[in-house]
C-alpha positions, 0 to 999 in steps of 0.5 A: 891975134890968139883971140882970133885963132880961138874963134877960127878954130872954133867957128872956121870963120872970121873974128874980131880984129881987135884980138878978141872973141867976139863973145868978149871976155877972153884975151891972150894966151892960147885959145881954145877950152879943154874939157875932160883932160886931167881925166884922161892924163890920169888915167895914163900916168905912170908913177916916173912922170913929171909934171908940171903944173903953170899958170901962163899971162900974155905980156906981149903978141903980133900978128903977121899977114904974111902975104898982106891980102888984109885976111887971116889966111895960109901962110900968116901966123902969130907970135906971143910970150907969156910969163908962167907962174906957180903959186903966185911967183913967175918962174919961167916965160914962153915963147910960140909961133903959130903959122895958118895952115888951110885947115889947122894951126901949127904951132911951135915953142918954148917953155924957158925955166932956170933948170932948161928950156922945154920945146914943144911943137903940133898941129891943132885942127880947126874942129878939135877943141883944146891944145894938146902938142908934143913935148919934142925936147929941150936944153939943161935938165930938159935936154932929152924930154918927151911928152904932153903939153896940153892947155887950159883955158877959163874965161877970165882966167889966166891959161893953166899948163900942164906939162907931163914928161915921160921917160 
């Protein structure tokens, strides 16, 4: 399914129905490609800022047709977990939901790590590339967070997280 939320996202069209682009080569994870981010959070970073850098592995997804018209269509949605990993050793997972609205994708979710849980939340418009969502708070050490939780994605790859919390 995330492979068919990168394709709507990138073409407003229909995709293959088994998971992925039709141009082959990418399955799981978060679906869209990001250009030019790290130059941009750079620039804005303050020195207070915490970041943290993940590498993210689908192990599991499901597609729900909410209203079982057979389409992907306003109202169904998706749901994945991945592991995160930070120099080759898992240190966390995640857990979205993402529902189909007319003309954007909402997605919610949660990053679970030993120190707390982060929550993020946001709207991405079919013609926006990238996944940048909003860091809406969280549990344990993360109970107050706010900020940036943006996605990359290479072909091939696993997704790259980049989660900036601001104070």
């Amino acid at each position: 399914m995330v492979g068919l939320v990168a394709t709507l996202a990138l073409t407003g069209g229909a995709a293959a129905a088994d998971g992925e682009r039709e141009s082959g080569g990418w399955s799981g994870g978060w679906p869209l490609e990001l250009t030019g981010d790290e130059q941009l959070t750079a620039r804005v970073a303050r020195a207070t800022d915490e970041v943290i850098r993940l590498r993210a592995r689908t192990v599991r997804d499901a597609d729900v047709d909410a209203d079982g018209n057979g389409e992907f269509s306003p109202g169904d949605y998706f749901v994945f977990e991945d592991r995160l990993f930070r120099g080759g050793e898992q240190v966390g997972r995640d857990s979205v939901r993402c529902m189909v609205n007319h003309r954007s994708i909402f997605c919610d979710g949660t990053v679970i790590r030993g120190a707390g849980n982060i929550e993020v939340s946001g709207a991405l418009l079919f013609e926006e590339r990238g996944i940048h969502l909003a860091v809406t708070g969280g549990t344990g050490k993360y109970r107050d967070a706010a900020g940036t939780f943006t996605v990359k994605n290479a072909p091939g790859r696993s997704d790259r997280f980049i989660i900036r919390l601001v104070d």
